[in-house]
C-alpha positions as CSV (number, residue, x, y, z in Angstrom):
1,X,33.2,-150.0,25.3
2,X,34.1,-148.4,22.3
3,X,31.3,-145.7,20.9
4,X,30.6,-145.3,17.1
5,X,28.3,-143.5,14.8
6,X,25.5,-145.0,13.1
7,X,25.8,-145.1,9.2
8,X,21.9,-144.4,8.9
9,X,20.9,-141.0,11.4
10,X,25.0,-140.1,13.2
11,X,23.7,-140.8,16.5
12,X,26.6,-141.8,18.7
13,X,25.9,-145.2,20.2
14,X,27.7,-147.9,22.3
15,X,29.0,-151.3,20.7
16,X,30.6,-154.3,22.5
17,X,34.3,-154.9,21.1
18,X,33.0,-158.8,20.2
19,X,30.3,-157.2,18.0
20,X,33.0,-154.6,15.9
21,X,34.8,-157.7,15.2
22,X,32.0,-159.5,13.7
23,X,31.3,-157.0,11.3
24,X,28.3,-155.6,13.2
25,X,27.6,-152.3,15.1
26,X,27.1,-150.5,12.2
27,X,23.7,-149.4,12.9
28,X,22.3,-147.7,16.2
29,X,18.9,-149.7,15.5
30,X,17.0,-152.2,13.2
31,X,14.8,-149.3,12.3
32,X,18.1,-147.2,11.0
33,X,19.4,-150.3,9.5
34,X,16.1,-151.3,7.3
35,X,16.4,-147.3,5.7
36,X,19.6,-148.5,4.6
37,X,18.5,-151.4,2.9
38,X,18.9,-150.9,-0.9
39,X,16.6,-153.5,-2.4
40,X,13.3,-153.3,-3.7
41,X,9.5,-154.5,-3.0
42,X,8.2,-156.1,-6.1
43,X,5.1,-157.9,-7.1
44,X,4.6,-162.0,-7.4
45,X,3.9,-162.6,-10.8
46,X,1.6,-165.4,-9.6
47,X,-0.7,-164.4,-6.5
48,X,0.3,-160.7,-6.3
49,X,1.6,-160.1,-3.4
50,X,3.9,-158.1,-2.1
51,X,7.7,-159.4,-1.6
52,X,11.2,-157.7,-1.0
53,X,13.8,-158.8,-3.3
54,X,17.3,-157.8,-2.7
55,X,19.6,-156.4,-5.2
56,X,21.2,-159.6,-5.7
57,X,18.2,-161.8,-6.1
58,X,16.7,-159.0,-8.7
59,X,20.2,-159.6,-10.6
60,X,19.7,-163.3,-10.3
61,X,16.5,-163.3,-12.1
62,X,16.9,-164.7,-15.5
63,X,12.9,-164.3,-16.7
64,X,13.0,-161.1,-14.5
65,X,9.4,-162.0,-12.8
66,X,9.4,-162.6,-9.1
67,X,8.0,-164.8,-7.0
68,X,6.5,-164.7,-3.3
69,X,7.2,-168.6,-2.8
70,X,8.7,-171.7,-4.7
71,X,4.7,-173.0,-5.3
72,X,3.7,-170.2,-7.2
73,X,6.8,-170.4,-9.0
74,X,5.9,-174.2,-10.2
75,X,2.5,-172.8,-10.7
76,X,4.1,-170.2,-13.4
77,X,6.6,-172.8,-14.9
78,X,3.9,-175.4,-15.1
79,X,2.4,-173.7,-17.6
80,X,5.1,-172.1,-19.9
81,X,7.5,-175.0,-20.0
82,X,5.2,-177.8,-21.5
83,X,5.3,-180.0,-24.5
84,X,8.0,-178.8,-26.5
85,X,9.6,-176.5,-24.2
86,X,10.1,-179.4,-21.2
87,X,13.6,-180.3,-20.5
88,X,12.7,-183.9,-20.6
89,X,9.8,-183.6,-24.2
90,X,10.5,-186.4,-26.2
91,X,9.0,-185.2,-29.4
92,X,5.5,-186.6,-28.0
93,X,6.2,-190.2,-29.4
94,X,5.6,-191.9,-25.8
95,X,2.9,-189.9,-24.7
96,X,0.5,-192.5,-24.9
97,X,-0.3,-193.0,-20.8
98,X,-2.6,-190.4,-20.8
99,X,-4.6,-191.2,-24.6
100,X,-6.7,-193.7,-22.1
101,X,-7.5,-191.4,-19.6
102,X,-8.3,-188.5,-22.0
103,X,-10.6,-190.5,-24.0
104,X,-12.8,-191.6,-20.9
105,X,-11.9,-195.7,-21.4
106,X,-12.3,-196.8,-18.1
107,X,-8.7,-198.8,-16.3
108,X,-9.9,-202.2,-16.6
109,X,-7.7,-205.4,-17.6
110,X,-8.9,-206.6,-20.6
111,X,-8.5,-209.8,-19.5
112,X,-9.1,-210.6,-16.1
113,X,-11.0,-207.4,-15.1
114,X,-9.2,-206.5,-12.5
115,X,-9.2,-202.8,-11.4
116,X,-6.7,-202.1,-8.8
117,X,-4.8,-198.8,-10.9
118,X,-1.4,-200.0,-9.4
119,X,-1.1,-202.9,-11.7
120,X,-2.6,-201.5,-14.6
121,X,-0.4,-200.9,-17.8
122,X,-1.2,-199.8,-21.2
123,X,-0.3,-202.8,-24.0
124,X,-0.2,-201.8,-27.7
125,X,-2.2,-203.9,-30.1
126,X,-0.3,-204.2,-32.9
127,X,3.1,-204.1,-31.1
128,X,3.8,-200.6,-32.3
129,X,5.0,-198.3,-29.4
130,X,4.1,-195.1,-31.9
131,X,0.7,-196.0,-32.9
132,X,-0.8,-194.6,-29.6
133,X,-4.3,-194.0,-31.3
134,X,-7.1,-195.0,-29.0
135,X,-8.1,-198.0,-31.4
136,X,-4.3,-199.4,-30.9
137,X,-4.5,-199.4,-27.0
138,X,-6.0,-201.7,-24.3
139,X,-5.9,-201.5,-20.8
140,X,-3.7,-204.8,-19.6
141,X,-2.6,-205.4,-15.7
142,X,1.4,-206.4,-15.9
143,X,0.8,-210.5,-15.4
144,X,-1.7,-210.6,-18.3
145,X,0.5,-208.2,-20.6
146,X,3.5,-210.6,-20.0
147,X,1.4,-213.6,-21.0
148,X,-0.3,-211.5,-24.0
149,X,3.7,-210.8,-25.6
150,X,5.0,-214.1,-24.6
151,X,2.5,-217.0,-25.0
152,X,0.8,-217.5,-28.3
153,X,-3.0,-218.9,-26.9
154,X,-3.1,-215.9,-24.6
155,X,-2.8,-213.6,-27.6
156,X,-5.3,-215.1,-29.2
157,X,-7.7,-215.1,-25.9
158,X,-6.8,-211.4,-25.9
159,X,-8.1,-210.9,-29.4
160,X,-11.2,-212.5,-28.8
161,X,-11.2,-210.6,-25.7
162,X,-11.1,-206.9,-28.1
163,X,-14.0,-208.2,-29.9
């Protein structure tokens, strides 16, 4: 068996011939070989902790803020890359799922009182998808919104319905 020295401490060591052709043997022990390491412990910006980053993975780092996991990375870029700065923002224009919700009108058809949230959809009064004031919104499950666009006397029922 060949002998080498280790990179770290010199010590003279013994490596199989199958390990110096891998590329390994270098090092006379994991202890030798983590002194060697030339990367650095930096801090999560989310939770705090403590987490060894490489010298590639610091170089890959385009907002240069680590992370100790991919969750509290979404925690971080949950909250700087909404509204506007969102890949998929659409000027705000469509954002009218939520205007329900926020204002506290409870997910009930308008028309046959259904409440199951899974057929629920959100029909706009006067037929303007940009109008999403609360006034211009009603809660309609999908059967009852088709009827509402495409039958005449369920419109009207649906009026009535408002009042």
């Amino acid at each position: 068996m060949p002998i080498h020295s280790c990179k770290t401490c010199s010590k003279s060591f013994y490596v199989k011939p199958f390990h110096v052709k891998r590329g390994h043997g270098i090092y006379c022990s994991n202890r030798c070989h983590y002194k060697d390491i030339k990367g650095t412990i930096v801090e999560c910006f989310v939770c705090k902790k403590k987490v060894y980053r490489g010298p590639a993975k610091l170089q890959l780092s385009k907002s240069k803020k680590y992370f100790c996991s991919k969750s509290c990375q979404t925690k971080w870029r949950n909250q700087v890359y909404i509204g506007p700065k969102h890949a998929n923002w659409k000027h705000g224009r469509s954002a009218y799922h939520s205007v329900l919700d926020r204002h506290k009108i409870k997910a009930i058809c308008t028309l046959c009182r259904t409440t199951e949230r899974k057929v629920l959809a959100i029909h706009h009064i006067d037929k303007n998808r940009r109008n999403s004031a609360v006034e211009n919104l009603a809660w309609l499950c999908h059967n009852c919104h088709y009827l509402v666009h495409h039958y005449e006397d369920e419109r009207k029922r649906f009026v009535e319905a408002l009042v």
